[in-house]
Structures are given as C-alpha cells and as structure tokens.
C-alpha positions in Angstrom: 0.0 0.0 0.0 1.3 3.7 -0.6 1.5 5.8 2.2 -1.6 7.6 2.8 -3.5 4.1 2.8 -1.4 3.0 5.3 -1.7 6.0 7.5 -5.7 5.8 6.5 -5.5 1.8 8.0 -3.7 3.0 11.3 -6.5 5.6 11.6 -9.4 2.9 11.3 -7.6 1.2 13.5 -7.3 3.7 16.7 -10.8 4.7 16.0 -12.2 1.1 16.3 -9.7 0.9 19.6 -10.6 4.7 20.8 -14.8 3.7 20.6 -14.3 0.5 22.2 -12.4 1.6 25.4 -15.2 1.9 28.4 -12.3 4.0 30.6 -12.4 6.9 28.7 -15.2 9.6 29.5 -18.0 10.2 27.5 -16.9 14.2 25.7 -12.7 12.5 25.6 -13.8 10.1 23.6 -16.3 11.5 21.1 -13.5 14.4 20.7 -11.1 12.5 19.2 -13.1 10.5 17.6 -13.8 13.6 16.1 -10.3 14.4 15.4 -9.4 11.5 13.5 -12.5 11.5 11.6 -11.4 14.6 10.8 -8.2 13.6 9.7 -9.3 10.7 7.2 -11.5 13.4 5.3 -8.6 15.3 4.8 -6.6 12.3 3.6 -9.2 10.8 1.1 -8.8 14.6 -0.6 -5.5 14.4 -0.8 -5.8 10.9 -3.1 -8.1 12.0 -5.2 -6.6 12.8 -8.5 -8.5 16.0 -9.3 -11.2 18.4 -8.1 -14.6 17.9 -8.8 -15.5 21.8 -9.1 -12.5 23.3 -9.6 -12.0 22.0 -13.4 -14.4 22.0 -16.2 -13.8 19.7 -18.9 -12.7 21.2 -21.8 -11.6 20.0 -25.5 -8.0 20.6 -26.9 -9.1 18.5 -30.1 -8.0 21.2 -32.4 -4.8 21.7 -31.1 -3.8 18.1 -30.8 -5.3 16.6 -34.0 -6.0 19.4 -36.2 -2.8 21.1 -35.8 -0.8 17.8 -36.1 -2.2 17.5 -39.6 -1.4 21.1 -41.1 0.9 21.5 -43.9 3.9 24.0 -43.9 1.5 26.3 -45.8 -1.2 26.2 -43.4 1.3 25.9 -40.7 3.0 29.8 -41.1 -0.9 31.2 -42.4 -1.8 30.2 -38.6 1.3 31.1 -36.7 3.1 33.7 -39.2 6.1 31.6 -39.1 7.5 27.7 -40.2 7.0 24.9 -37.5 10.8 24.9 -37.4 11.5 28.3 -36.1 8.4 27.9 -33.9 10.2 24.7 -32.6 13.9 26.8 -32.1 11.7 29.5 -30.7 9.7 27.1 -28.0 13.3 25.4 -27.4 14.7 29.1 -26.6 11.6 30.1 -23.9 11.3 26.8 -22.2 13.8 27.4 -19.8 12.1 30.8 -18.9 8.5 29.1 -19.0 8.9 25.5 -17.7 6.4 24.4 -15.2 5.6 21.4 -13.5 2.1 19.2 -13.0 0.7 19.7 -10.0 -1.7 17.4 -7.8 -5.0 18.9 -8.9 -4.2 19.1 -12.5 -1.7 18.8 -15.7 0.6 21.2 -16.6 -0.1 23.0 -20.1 2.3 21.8 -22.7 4.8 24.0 -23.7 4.5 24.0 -27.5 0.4 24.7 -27.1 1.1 27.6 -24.3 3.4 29.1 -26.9 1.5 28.5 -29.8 -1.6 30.4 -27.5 0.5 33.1 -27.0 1.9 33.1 -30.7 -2.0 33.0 -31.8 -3.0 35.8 -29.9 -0.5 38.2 -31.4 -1.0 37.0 -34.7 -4.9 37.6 -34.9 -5.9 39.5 -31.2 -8.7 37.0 -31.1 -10.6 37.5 -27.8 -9.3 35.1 -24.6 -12.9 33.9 -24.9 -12.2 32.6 -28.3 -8.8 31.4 -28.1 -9.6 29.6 -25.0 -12.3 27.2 -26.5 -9.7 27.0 -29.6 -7.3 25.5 -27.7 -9.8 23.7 -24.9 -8.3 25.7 -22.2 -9.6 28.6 -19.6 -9.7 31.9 -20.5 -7.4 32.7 -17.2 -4.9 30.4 -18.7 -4.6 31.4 -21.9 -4.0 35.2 -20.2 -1.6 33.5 -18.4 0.4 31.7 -21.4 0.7 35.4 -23.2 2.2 37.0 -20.3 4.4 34.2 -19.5 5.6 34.1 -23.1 6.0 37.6 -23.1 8.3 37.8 -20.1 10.7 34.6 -21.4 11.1 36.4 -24.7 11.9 39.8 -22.9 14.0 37.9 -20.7 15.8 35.8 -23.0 15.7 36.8 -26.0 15.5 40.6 -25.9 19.0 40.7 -24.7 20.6 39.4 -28.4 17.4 40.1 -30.8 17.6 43.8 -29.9 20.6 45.6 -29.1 22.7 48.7 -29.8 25.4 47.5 -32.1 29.2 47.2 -31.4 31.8 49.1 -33.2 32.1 45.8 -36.1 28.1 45.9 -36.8 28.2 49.7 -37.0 30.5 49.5 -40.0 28.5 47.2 -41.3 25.2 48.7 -41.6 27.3 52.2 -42.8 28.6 50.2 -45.4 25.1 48.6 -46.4 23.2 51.8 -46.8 25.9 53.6 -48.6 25.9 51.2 -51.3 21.9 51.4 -51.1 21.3 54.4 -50.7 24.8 56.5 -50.9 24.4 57.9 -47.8 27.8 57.6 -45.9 28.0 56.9 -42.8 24.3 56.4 -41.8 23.6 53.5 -39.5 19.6 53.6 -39.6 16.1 55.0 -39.3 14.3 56.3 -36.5 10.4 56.7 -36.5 7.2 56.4 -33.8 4.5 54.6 -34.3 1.4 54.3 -32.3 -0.3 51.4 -30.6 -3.7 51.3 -30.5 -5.7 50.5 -26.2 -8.5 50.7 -24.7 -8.5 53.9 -22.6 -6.8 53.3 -19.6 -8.7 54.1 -16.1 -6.0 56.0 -14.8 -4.7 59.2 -16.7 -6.6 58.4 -19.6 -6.6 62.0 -21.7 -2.4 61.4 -21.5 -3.2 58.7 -23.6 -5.5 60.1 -26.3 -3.4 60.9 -29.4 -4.0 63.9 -32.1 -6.1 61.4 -34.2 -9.0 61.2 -31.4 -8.2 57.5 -30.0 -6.2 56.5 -27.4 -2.6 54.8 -28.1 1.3 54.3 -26.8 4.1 55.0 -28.7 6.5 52.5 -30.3 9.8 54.6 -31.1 11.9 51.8 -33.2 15.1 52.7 -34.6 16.4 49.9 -37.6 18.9 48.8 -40.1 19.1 49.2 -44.0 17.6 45.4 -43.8 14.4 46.7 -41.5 15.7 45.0 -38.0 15.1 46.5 -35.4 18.5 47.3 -33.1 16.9 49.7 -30.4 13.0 50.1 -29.4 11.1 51.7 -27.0 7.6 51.4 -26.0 5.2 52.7 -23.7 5.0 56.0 -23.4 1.2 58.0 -23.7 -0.1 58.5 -27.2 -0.4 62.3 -26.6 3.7 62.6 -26.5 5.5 64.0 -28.5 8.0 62.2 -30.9 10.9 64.5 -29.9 9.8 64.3 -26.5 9.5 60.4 -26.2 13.4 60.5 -28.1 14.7 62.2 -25.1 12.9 60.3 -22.6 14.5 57.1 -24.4 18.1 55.4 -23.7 18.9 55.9 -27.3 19.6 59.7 -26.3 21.5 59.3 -23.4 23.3 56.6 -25.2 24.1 58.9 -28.5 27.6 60.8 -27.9 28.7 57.6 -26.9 27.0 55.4 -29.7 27.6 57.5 -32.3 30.8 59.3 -31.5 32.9 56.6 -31.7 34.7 56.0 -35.2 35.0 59.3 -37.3 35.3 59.5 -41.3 36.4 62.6 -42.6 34.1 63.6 -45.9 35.1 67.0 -47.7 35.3 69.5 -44.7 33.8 67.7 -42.5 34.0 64.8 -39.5 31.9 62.7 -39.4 30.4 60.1 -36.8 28.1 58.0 -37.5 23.8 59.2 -37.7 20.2 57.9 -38.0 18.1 59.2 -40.2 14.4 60.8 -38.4 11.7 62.7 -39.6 10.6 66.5 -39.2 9.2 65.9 -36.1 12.9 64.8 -34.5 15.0 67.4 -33.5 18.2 68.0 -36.1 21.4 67.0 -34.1 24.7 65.9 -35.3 23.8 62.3 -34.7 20.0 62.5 -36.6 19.6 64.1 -39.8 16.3 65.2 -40.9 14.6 66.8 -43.9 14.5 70.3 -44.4 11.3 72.2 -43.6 9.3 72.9 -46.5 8.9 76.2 -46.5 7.7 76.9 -49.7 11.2 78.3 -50.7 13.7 75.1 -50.6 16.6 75.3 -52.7 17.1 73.0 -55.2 19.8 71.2 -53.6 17.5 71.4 -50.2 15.0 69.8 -52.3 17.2 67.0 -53.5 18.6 65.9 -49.9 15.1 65.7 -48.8 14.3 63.0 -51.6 17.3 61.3 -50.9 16.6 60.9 -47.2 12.9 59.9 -48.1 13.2 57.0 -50.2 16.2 55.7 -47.5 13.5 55.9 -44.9 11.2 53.8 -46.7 12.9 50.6 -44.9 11.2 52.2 -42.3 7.7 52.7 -43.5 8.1 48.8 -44.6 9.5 47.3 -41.5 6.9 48.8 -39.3 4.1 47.1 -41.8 5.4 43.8 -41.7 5.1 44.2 -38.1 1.9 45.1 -38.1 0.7 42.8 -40.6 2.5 39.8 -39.2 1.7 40.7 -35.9 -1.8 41.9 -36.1 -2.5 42.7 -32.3 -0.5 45.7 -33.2 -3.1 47.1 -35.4 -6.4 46.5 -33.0 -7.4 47.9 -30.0 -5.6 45.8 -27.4 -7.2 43.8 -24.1 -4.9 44.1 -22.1 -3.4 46.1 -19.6 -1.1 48.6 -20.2 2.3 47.1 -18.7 1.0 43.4 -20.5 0.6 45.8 -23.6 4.4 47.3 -23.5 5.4 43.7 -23.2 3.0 42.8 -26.1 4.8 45.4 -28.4 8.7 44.7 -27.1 7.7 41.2 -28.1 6.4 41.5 -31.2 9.3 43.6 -32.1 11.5 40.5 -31.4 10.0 38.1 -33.2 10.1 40.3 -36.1 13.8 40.0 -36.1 13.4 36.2 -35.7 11.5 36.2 -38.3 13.5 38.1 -40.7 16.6 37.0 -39.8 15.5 33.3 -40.0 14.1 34.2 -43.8 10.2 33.6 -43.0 8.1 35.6 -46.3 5.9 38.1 -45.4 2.5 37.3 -46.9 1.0 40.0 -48.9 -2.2 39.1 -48.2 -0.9 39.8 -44.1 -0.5 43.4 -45.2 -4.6 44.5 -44.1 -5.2 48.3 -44.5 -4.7 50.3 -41.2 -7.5 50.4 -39.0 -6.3 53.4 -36.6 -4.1 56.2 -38.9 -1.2 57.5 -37.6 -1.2 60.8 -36.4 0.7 63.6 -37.7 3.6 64.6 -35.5 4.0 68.3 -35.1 6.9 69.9 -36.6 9.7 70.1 -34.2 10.5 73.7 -33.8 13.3 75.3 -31.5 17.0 75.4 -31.9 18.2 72.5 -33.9 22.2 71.6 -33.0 23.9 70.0 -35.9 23.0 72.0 -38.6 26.4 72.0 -39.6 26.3 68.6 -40.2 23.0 68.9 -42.7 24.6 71.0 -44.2 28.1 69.2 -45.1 26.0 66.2 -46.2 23.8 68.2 -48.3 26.9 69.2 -50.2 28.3 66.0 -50.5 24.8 64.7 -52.0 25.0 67.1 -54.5 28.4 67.2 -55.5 
C-alpha cells in the first residue's frame, strides 16, 4: 500500500480501539473520535486525482489533431512563421516558462502555451475565443501570453535587440551607402502608435491627435528593416521628440555615435540615423529640411534622398503590423501586459526576418487606426552644420 492508505488503515484502526475503550469519559472520547475522523476526510482529498469543481472539462481536439495535420502552408498562415522556427523558438523560452504538473491538474504543454501566446498576437482573437480554440480557460490562456512575453523579454531581448558594437556599426554604414549613398548612416528612426483601450488612470495622457487612445513605439532599424533599439510605452499624446529624449537611445548617442569618425570633404563625421521633421536636427539625426515653400534645389534634392532611405522604415513597421496583427487592433490588455506585447512583437520580427520567413501579402490589411501627424519640431536644432556638409556632399 502507498503511504496515505497505510496512514488511513492505522487511523481505522485507533478509531475502532478509541470507541471500544469503556475507561475513557463520555466528551474525551467523542472528541477524538472527532479528530481523527477529521483527519481521514482530509486524507481521502489528498488521493483524489482531481477536483470535482474546480475544473471544467474542456476539448483541446483542435490543437492536438487538427494542428498535427497542417501543412507547412497552413502551418506559417496560422502562426506567421514555419514549425521549425516555432520549434527553435519554443526550445529558446522553455527554460524561462517550464512548469511542472501539480496534484490537482496537468501542466499545459509548452509548444500549445506558446502556440496560445503566438495565436493571440497574430490575430488579437478574444481570450474567450482562443480559449475554446485550444480547450483551455480563459485565465490560462492570459496567463500563457504574459508568461511568453516575459521569457522572450527575458531571453531573447537581450541578443534580438541591441545597440550595435563598433564591427556591426560598419556594417550597416557600409550597407546603406551602397543602397542608398548615404555615408556613414547607420539607420532610421520613426514612432509609431499602438492602438488601447483607454486606460482608467490618466486616460486624456493617452488620447493621441487622431482622437483614439494609443502608446508610442519609437523603433530605430537597419538598411535590412531589423530593429536594433525600441522603446515602447509611453502616452499617445507625447511627442515624438519628446519620447526620443525620454529614451536610452539619447542618453546613449555621444557615446554610440561618436565613436569611429570619417572625414568627408570638410567635415568629420560620426556615425547618424536618419528621423523625420518631427525629431529634433542634431549631429547624430539628420532630418529633412522644412518645406517652407522656398527650398533650394539642392535642399529639395537631400530631402528626396533621405525619403526614399526611410522607406525601410515605413516597410519594417508594416510587416510588423501585418505579421503581428495585435498591433493594429485595440488591445485587451493592460497597459504594462501591452508594452510587453509590443517589445515582443518587435522580437519576433527579427526572428523572423533573420531566419528568412516571407511576409505574406495578403498579411498586409489596410490600417485600422491612422497615424497621427507629429507636429513639426520647432526650436534650436544643433547639428546644422552637419545637414549642411552632407547636403553638399549629396549634391556634388
């Protein structure tokens, strides 16, 4: 017998002894008879294999037949990538999100918690939904998001987004001069904004110029449209320039950007991302000029050139949002579970590229929320001198 049947037997066994025993007064011996009647209740719960009320039985048919039988085709329509780098990428969080059966009921696997959390950013289905897609509770498949979300912020954050050493830096320089003949230019900045519902606290901090309420993505990438530096989270109401110095990537810039110099005509260089109107003009981010109405001609030409480099921009942030389509709904969630939503996404959109998964065109769904239109920065712009050196080496 295992243990608790024995300890049950010894029980029996006292209380057939404890009611026989004539010596023992009347209230002694109905007490612990009570005691250990007591204690044999609680034992015959702790064998039972599972609650009667606390589970409701639930069908994971889908998931375990249905899946099993789709083709690769089907298999990256559903999940937005191959089974293979859904297996490397289950094989990556499991250490993060391991969990063991306990006595009342079985663990979730760790390929269908992923593939819940995968599924929700993919189509922002409703918990309600997903939950009888995958014959699990609504609770649990919350819980399978944020769990994923923390293992990939934990794990692979770290190496899918980070600001480049001294070697990659050369690299991307040299990739998007040969593109684009810009020298020296390691990447794009731009914001984009999130779509939430509005929060309870602080809400009108979150309602954007477009009349809805959002946070801001600031993502800064390569000539190939990977991301090496986001930041999410901050209200939709914020100002892109505003939301760049609130960011590491500013405090981070003299240092990032100052390091190896190139002398070009008159001018040292370091290296410099390419922004918008809306960023403020430094000697590290080169922006268009304003137009005024009254550009020059060679004014005119750097802002074309700088346009069609940012277009890896414009691109990168719609495969995100098409591949990841929780990014272009109104989002469930709360706000810190949406922040970790959008880092995440962001990573497995470098996974993704960089483990050559095709964007779909038919992912690419027309935006539901437009973007609003960043007011022009105004104020004193440092690095004009710059602008201007790489202007005249544009048009020479």
């Amino acid at each position: 017998m295992e243990g608790a049947e024995v300890v049950a037997a010894l029980l029996v066994c006292l209380y057939v002894y404890v009611a026989s025993v004539e010596a023992m007064n009347e209230w002694r011996r109905q007490f612990t008879l009570l005691q250990f009647t007591m204690l044999q209740i609680l034992l015959h719960r702790a064998r039972r294999t599972a609650p009667i009320v606390w589970t409701h039985k639930r069908s994971a048919e889908w998931w375990k037949v249905v899946v099993s039988t789709f083709s690769d085709e089907q298999w990256v329509q559903n999940f937005r990538m191959s089974k293979e780098t859904f297996t490397y990428l289950c094989q990556r969080v499991q250490p993060a999100m391991e969990k063991q059966d306990v006595n009342y009921r079985l663990c979730v696997p760790l390929q269908q918690r992923v593939a819940i959390a995968v599924w929700k950013l993919a189509t922002n289905a409703d918990y309600r939904s997903i939950a009888h897609l995958f014959g699990v509770s609504r609770s649990t498949a919350c819980k399978c998001l944020k769990a994923f979300c923390s293992a990939v912020e934990d794990i692979l954050l770290p190496e899918a987004i980070q600001f480049p050493n001294a070697d990659k830096l050369q690299e991307m320089a040299y990739y998007f001069e040969n593109r684009w003949g810009l020298p020296h230019c390691v990447g794009t900045i731009d914001g984009s904004h999130i779509p939430i519902l509005a929060p309870q606290e602080y809400h009108t901090q979150y309602y954007n110029r477009k009349g809805w309420y959002s946070i801001v993505l600031q993502a800064v990438m390569d000539g190939k449209g990977l991301f090496w530096n986001v930041f999410a989270g901050l209200p939709g109401s914020m100002h892109d320039a505003r939301v760049l110095r609130r960011s590491g990537l500013w405090n981070m810039a003299d240092r990032l950007f100052g390091g190896q110099h190139r002398v070009i005509g008159d001018h040292d260089w370091g290296y410099y991302i390419l922004g918008d109107a809306a960023h403020p003009q430094t000697s590290w981010l080169m922006k268009p000029f304003m137009d005024n109405g009254r550009l020059t001609e060679e004014q005119t030409n750097f802002n074309v050139k700088l346009s069609r480099a940012r277009v890896v921009v414009e691109n990168a942030f719609g495969r995100l949002k098409g591949r990841w389509r929780c990014l272009l709904r109104r989002n469930d969630c709360n706000l810190d579970t949406v922040k970790s939503v959008v880092i995440t996404c962001c990573v497995l959109h470098n996974l993704c590229e960089s483990h050559g998964e095709d964007f779909r065109e038919e992912w690419a769904e027309p935006v539901l929320f437009n973007q609003p239109d960043a007011p022009l920065q105004d104020g004193a712009d440092t690095g004009v001198a710059a602008r201007a050196a790489l202007m005249s080496h544009l048009t020479n």
